[in-house]
TIMI-2910 file (N, C-alpha, C, CB; in pm, 1 decimal, decimal comma, always signed):
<rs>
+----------+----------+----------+----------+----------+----------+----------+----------+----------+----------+----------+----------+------+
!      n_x !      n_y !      n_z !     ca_x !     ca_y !     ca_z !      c_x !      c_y !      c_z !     cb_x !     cb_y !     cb_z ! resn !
+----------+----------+----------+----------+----------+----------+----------+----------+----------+----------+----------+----------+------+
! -17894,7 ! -10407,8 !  +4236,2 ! -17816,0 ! -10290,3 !  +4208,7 ! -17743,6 ! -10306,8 !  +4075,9 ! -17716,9 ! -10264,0 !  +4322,1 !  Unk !
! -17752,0 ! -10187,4 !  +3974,0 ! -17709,8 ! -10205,0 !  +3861,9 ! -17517,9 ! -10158,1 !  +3888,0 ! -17817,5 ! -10108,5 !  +3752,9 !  Unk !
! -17460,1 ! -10236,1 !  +3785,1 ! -17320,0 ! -10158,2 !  +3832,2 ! -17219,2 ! -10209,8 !  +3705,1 ! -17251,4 ! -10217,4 !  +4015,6 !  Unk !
! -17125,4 ! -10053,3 !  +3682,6 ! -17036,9 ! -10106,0 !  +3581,9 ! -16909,7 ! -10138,7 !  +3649,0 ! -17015,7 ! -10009,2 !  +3466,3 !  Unk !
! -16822,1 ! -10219,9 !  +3603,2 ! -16717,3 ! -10308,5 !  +3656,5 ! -16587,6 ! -10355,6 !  +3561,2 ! -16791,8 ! -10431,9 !  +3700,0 !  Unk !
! -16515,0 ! -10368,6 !  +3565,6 ! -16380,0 ! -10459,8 !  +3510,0 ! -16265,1 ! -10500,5 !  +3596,4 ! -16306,3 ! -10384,2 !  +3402,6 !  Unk !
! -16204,7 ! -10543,5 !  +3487,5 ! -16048,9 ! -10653,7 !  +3603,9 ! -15979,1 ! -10687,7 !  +3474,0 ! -16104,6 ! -10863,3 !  +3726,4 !  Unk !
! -15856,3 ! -10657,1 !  +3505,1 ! -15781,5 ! -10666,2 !  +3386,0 ! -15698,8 ! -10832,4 !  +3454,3 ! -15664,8 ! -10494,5 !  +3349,5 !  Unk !
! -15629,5 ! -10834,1 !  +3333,4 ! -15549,8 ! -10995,0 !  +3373,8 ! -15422,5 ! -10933,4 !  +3280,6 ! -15646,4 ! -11193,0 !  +3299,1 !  Unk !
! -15365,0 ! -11008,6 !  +3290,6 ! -15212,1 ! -10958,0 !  +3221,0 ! -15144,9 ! -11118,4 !  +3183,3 ! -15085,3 ! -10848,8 !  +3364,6 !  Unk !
! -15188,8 ! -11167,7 !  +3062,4 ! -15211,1 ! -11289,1 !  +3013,1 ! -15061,9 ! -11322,0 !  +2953,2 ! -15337,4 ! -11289,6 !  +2907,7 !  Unk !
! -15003,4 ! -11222,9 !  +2914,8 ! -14804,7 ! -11256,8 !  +2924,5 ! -14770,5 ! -11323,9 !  +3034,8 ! -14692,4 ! -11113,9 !  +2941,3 !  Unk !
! -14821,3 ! -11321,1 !  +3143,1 ! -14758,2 ! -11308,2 !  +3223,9 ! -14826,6 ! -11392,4 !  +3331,7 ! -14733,0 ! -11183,5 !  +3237,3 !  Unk !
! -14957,4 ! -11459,2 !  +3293,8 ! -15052,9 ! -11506,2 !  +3367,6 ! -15083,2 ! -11496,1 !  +3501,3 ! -15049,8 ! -11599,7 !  +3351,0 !  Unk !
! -15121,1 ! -11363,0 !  +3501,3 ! -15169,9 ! -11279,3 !  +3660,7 ! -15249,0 ! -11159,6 !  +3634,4 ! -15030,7 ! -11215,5 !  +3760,9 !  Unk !
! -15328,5 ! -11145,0 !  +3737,5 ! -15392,6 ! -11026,9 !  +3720,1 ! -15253,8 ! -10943,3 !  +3706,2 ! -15503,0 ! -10985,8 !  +3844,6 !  Unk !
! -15330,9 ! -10833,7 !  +3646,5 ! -15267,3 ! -10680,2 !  +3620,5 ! -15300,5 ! -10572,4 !  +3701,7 ! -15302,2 ! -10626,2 !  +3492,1 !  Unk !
! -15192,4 ! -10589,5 !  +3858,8 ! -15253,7 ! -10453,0 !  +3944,3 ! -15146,4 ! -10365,0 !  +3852,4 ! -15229,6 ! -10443,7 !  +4159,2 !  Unk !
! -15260,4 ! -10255,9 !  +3929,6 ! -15183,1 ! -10092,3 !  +3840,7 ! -15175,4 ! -10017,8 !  +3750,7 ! -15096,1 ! -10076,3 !  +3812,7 !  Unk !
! -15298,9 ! -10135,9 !  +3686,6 ! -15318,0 ! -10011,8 !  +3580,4 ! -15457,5 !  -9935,7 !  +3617,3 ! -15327,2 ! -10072,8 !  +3407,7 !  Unk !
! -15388,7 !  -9837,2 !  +3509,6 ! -15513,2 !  -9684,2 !  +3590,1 ! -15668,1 !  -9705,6 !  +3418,7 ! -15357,4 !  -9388,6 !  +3574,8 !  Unk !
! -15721,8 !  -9707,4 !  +3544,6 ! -15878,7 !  -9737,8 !  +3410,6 ! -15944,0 !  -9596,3 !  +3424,2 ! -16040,7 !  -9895,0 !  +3468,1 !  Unk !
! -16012,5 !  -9502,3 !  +3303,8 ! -16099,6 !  -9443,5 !  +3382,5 ! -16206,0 !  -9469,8 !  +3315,2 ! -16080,5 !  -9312,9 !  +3413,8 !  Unk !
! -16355,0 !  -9401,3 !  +3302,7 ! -16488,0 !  -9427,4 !  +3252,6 ! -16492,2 !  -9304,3 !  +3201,8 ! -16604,8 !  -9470,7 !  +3347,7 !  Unk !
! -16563,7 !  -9315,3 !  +3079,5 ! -16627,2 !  -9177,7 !  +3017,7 ! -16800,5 !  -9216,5 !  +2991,0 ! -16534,1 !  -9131,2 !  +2843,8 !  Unk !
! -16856,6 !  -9150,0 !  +3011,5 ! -16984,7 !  -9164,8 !  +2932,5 ! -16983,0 !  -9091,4 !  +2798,9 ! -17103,8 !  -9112,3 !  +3014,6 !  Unk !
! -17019,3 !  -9087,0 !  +2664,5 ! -17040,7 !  -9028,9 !  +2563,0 ! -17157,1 !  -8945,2 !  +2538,2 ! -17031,0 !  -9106,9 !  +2489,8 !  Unk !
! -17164,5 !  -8869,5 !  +2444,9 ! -17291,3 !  -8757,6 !  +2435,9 ! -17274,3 !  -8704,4 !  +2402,2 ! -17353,4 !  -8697,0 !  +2499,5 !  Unk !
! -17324,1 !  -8635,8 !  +2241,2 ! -17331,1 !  -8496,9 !  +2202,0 ! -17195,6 !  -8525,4 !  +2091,0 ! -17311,8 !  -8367,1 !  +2348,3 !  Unk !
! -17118,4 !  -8630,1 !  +2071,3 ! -17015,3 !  -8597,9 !  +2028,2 ! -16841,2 !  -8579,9 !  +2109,9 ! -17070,6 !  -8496,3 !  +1981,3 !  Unk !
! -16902,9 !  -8561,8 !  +2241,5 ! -16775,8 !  -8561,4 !  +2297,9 ! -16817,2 !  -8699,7 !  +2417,8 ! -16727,1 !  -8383,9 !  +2367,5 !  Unk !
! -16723,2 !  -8659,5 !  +2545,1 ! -16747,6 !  -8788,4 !  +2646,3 ! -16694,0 !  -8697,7 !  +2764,4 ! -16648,3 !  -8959,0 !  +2612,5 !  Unk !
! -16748,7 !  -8715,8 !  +2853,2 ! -16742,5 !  -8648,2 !  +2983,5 ! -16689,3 !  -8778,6 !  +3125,7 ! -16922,7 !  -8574,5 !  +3006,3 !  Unk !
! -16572,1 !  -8755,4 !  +3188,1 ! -16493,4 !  -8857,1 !  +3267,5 ! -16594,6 !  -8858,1 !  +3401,7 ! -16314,8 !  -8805,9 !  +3300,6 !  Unk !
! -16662,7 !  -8984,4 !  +3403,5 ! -16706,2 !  -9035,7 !  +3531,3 ! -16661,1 !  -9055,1 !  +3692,7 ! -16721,6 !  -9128,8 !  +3498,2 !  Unk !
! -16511,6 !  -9136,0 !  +3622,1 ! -16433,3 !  -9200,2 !  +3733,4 ! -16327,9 !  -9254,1 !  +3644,0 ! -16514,3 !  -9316,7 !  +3830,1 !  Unk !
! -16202,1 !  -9285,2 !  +3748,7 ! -16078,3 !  -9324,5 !  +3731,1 ! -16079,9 !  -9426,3 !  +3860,7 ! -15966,9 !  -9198,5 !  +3724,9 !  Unk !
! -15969,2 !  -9498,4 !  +3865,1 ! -15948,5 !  -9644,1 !  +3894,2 ! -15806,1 !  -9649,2 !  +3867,7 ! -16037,0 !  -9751,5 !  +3804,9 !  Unk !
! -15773,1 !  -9739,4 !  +4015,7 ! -15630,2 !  -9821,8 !  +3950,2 ! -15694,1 !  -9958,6 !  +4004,6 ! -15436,0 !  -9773,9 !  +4028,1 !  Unk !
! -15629,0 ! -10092,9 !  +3946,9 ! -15634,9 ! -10177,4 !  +3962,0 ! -15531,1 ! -10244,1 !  +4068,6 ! -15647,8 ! -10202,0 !  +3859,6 !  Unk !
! -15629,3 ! -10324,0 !  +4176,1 ! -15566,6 ! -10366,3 !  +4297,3 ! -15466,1 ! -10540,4 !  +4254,7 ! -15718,9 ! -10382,8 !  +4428,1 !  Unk !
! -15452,7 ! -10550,3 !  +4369,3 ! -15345,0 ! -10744,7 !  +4316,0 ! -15442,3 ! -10781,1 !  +4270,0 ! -15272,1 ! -10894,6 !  +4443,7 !  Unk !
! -15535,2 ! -10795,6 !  +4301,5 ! -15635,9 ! -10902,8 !  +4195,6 ! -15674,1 ! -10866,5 !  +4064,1 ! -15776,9 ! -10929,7 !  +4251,7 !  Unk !
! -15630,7 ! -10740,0 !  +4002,5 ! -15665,0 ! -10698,1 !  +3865,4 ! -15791,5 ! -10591,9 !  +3859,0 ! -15699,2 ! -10831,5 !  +3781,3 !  Unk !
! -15837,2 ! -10567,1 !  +3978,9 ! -15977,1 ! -10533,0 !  +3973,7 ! -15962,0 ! -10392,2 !  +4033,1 ! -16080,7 ! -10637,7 !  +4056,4 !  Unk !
! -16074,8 ! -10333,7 !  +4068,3 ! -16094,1 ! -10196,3 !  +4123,4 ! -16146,4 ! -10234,8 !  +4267,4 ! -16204,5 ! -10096,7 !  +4030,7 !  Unk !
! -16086,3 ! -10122,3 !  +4370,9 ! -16157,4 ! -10199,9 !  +4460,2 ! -16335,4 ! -10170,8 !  +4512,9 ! -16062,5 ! -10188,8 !  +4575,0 !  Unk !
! -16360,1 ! -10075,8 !  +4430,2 ! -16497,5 ! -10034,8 !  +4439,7 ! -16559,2 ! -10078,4 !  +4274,6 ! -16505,2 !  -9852,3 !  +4484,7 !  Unk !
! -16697,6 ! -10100,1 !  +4242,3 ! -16694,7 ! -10074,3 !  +4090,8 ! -16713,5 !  -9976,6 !  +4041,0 ! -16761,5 ! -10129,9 !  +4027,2 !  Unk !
! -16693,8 !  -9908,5 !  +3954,7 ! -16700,2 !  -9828,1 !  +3868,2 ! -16852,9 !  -9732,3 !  +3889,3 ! -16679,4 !  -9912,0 !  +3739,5 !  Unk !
! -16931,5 !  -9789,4 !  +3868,0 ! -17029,7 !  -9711,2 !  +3936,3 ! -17145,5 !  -9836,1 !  +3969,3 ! -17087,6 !  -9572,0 !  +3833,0 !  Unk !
! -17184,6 !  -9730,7 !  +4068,2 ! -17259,5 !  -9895,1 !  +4157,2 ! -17400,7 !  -9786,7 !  +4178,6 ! -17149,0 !  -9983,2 !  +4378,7 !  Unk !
! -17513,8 !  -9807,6 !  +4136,7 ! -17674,7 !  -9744,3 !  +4130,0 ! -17768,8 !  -9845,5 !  +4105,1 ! -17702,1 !  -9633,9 !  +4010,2 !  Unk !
! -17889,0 !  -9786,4 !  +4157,6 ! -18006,3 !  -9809,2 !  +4148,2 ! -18033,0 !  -9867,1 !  +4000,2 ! -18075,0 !  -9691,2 !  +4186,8 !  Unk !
! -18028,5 !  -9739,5 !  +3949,2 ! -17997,1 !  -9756,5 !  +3778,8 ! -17884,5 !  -9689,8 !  +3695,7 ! -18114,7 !  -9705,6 !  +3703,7 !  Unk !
! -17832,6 !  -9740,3 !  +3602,1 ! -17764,1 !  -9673,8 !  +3526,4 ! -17797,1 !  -9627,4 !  +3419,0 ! -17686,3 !  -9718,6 !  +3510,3 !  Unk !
! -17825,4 !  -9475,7 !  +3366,8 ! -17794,2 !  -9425,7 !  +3285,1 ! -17766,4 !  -9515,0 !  +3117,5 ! -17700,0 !  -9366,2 !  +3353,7 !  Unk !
! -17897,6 !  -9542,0 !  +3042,4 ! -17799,5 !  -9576,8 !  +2928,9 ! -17790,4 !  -9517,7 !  +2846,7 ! -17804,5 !  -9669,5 !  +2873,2 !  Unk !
! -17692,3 !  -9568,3 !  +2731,8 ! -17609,0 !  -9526,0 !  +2638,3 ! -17495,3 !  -9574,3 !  +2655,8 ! -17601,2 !  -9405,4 !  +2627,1 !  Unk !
! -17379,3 !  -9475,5 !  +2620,6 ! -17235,5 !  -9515,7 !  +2531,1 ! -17145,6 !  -9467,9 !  +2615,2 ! -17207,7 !  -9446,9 !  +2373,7 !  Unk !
! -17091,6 !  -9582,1 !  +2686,8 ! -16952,2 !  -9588,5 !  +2781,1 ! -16806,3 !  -9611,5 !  +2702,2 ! -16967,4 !  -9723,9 !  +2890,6 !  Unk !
! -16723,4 !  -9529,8 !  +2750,1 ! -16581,4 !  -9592,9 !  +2723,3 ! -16512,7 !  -9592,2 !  +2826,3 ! -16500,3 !  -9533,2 !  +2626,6 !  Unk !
! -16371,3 !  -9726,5 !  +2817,6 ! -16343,3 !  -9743,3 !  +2914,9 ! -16203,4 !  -9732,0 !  +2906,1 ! -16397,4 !  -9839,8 !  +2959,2 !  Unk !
! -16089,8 !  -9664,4 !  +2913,2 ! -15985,0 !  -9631,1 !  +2877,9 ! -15872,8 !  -9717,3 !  +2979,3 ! -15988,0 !  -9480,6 !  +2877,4 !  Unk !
! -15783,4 !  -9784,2 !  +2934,4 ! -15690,6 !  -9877,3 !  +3037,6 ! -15565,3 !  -9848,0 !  +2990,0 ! -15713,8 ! -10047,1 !  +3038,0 !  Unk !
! -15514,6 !  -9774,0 !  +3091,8 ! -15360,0 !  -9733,9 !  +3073,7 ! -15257,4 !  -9888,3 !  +3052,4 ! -15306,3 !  -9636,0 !  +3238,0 !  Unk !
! -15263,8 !  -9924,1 !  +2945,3 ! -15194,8 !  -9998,4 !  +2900,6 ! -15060,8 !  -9964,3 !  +2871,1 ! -15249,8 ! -10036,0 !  +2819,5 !  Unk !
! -14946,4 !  -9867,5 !  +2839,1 ! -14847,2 !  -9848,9 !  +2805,0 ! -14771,8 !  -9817,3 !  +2918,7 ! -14850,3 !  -9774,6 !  +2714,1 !  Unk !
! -14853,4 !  -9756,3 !  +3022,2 ! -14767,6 !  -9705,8 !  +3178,9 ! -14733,0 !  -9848,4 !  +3195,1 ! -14872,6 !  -9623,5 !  +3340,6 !  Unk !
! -14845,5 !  -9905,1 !  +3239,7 ! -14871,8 ! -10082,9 !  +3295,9 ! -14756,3 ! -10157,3 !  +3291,5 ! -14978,0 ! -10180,9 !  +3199,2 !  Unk !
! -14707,9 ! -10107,4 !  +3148,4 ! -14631,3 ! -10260,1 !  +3107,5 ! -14482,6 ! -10167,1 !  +3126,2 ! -14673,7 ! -10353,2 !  +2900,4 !  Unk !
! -14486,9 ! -10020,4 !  +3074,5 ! -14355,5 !  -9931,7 !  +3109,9 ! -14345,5 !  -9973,8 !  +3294,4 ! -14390,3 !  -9719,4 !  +3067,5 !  Unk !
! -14418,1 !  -9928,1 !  +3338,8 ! -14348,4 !  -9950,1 !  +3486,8 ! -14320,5 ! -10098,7 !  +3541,5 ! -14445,2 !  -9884,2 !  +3598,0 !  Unk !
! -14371,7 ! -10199,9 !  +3472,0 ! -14362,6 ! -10295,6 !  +3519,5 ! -14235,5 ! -10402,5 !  +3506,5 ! -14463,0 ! -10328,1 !  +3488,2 !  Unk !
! -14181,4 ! -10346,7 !  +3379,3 ! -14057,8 ! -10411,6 !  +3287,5 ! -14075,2 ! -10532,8 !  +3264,4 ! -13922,1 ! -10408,9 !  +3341,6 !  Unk !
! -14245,0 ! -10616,1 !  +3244,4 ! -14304,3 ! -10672,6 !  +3215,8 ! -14233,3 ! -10749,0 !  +3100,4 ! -14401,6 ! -10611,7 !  +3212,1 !  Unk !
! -14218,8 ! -10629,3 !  +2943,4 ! -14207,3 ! -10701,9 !  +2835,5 ! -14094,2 ! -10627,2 !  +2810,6 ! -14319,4 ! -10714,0 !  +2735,0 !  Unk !
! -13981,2 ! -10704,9 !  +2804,7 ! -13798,3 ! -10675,1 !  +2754,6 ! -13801,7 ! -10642,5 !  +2624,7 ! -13679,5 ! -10815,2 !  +2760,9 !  Unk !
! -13888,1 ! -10659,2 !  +2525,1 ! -13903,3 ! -10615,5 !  +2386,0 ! -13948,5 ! -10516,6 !  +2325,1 ! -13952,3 ! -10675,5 !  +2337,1 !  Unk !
! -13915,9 ! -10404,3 !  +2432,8 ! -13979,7 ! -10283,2 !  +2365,6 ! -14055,9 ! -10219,9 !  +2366,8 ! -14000,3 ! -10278,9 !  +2296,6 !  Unk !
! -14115,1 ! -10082,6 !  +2388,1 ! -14238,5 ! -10050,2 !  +2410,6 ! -14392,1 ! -10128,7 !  +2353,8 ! -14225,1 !  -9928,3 !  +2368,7 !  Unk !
! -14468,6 ! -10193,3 !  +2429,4 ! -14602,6 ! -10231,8 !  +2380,8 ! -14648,5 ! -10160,8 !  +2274,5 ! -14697,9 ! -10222,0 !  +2476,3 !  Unk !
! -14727,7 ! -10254,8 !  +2190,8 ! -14759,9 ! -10193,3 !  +2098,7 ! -14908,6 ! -10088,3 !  +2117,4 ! -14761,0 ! -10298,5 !  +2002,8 !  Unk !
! -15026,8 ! -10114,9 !  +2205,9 ! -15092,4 ! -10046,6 !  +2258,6 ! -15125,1 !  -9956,0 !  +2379,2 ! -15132,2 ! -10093,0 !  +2245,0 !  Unk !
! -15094,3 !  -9805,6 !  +2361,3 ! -15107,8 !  -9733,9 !  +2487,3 ! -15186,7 !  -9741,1 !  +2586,4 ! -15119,4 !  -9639,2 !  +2471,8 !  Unk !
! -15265,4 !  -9642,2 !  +2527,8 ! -15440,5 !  -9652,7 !  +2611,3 ! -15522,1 !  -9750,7 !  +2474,9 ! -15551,7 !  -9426,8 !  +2637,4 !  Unk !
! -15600,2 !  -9824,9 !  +2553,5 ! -15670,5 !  -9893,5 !  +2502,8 ! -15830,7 !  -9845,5 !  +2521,6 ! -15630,4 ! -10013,5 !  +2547,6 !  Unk !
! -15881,0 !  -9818,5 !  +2420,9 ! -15976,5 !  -9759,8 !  +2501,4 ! -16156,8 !  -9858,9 !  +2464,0 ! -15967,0 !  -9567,7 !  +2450,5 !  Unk !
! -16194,6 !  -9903,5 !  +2524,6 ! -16338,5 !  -9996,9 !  +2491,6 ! -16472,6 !  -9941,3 !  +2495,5 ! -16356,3 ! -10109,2 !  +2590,5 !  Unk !
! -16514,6 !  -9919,4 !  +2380,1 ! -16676,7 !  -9838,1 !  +2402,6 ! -16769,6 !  -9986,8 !  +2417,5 ! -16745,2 !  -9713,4 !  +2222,8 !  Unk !
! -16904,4 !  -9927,4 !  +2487,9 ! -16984,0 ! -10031,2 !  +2549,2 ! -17086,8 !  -9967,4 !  +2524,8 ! -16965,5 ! -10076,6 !  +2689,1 !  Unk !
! -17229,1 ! -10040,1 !  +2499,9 ! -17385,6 !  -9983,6 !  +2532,8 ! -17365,8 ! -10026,0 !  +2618,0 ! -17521,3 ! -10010,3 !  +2473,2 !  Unk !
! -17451,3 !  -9901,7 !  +2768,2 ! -17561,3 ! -10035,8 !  +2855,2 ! -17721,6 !  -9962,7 !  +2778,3 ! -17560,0 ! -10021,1 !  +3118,3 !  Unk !
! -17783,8 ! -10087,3 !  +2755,7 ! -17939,1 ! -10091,5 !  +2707,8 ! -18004,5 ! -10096,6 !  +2812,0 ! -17988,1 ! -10203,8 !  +2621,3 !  Unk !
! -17990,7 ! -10164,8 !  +2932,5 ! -18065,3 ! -10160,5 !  +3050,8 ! -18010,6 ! -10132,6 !  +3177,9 ! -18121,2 ! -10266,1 !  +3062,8 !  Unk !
! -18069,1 ! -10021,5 !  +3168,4 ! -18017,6 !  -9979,9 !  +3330,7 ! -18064,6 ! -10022,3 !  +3450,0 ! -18031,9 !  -9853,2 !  +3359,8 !  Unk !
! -18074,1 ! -10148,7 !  +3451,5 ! -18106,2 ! -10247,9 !  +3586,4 ! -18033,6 ! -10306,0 !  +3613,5 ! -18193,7 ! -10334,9 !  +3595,6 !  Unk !
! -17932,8 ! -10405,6 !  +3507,8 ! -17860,7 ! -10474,5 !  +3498,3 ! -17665,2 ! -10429,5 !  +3502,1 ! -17926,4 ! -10525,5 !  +3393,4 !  Unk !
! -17588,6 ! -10545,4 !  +3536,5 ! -17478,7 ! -10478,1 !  +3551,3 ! -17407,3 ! -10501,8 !  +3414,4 ! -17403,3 ! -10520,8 !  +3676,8 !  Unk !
! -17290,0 ! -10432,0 !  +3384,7 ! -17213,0 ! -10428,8 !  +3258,2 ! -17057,0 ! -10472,5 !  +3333,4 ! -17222,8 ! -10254,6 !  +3168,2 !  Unk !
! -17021,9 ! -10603,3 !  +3330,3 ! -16861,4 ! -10598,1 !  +3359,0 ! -16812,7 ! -10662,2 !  +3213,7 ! -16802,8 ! -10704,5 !  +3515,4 !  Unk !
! -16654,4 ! -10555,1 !  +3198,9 ! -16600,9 ! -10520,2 !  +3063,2 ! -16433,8 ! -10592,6 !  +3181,6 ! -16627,7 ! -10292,2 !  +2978,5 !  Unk !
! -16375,0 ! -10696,9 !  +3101,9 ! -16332,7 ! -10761,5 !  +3170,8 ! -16196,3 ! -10710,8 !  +3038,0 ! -16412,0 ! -10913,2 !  +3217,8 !  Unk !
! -16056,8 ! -10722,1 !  +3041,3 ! -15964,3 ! -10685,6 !  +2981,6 ! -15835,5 ! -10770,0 !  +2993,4 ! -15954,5 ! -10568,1 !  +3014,3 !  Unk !
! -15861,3 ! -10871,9 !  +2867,8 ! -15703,8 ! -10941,4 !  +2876,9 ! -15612,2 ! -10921,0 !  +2803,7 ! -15692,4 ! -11064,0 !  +2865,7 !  Unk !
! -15465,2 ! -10856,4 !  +2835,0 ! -15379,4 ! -10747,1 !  +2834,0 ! -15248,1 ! -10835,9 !  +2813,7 ! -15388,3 ! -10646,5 !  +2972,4 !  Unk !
! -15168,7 ! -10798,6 !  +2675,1 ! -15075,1 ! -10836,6 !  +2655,2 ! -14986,9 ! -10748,7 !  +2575,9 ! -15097,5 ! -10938,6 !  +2619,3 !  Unk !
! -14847,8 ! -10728,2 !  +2580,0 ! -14791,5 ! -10619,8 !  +2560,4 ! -14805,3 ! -10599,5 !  +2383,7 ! -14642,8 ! -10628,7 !  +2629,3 !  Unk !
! -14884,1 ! -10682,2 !  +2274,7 ! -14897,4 ! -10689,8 !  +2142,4 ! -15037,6 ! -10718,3 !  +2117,9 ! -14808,2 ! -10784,9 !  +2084,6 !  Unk !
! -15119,0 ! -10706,0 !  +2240,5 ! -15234,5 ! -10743,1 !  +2200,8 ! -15344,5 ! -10772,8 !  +2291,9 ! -15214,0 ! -10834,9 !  +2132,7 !  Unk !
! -15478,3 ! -10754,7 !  +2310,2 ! -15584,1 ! -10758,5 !  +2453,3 ! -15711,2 ! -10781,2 !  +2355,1 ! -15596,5 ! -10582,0 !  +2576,6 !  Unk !
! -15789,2 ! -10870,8 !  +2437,5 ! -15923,6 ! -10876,4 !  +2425,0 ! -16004,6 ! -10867,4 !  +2525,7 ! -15953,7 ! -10969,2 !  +2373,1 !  Unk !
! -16137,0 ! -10836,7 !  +2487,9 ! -16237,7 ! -10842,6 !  +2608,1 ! -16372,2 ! -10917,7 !  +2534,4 ! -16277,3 ! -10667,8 !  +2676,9 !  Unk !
! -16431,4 ! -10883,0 !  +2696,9 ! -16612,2 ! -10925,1 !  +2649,0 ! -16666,2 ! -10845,5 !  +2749,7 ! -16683,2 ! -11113,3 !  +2664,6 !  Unk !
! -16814,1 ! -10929,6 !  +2744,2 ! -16927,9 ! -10879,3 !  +2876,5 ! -16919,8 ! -11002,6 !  +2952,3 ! -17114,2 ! -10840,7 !  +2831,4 !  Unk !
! -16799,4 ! -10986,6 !  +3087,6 ! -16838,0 ! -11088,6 !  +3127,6 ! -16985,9 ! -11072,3 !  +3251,5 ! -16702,5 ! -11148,6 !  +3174,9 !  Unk !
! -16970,6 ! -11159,9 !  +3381,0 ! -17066,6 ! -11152,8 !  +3460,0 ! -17025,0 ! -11136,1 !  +3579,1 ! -17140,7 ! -11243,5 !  +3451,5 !  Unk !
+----------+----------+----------+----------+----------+----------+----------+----------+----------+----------+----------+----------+------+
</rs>
């Protein structure tokens, strides 16, 4: 089963990041049309993935992570509003057999990701 996926971590703070709200867009044409939305459970993750098929559809995903609520509701970082709101991550999938997890490590000045597995 092919399936897209993430899990944020909240690396200030070294713990997953429940609560923040993710959603999915697919792209096309110029604009992007919303798949699904997500909040992230205690473990950082969704509790379903993102989309879970036979095959997926490829092309050009984005993945938008409410980063500024996250850290506003959390009183996480005493220094001020974060410097990134929504964060948002575009992705190919090239093969729609295979799964795509877009994994998000989240800090109130700064986040990276990859493809993990």
């Amino acid at each position: 089963m092919a399936r897209i996926s993430t899990h944020v971590l909240d690396i200030a703070l070294g713990r997953p990041a429940a609560g923040v709200r993710i959603e999915l867009f697919a792209r096309a044409d110029g604009g992007r049309r919303r798949l699904c939305s997500a909040i992230t459970n205690a473990d950082g993750r969704t509790d379903e993935p993102l989309v879970a098929a036979d095959t997926i559809a490829t092309g050009t995903y984005e993945l938008d992570f409410h980063a500024g609520a996250y850290f506003g509701s959390s009183n996480a970082f005493p220094g001020g509003p974060p410097v990134f709101d929504v964060i948002t991550v575009r992705f190919e999938v090239a093969d729609p057999l295979v799964s795509y997890h877009v994994p998000l490590l989240l800090a109130p000045n700064g986040y990276t990701t990859y493809r993990g597995s």
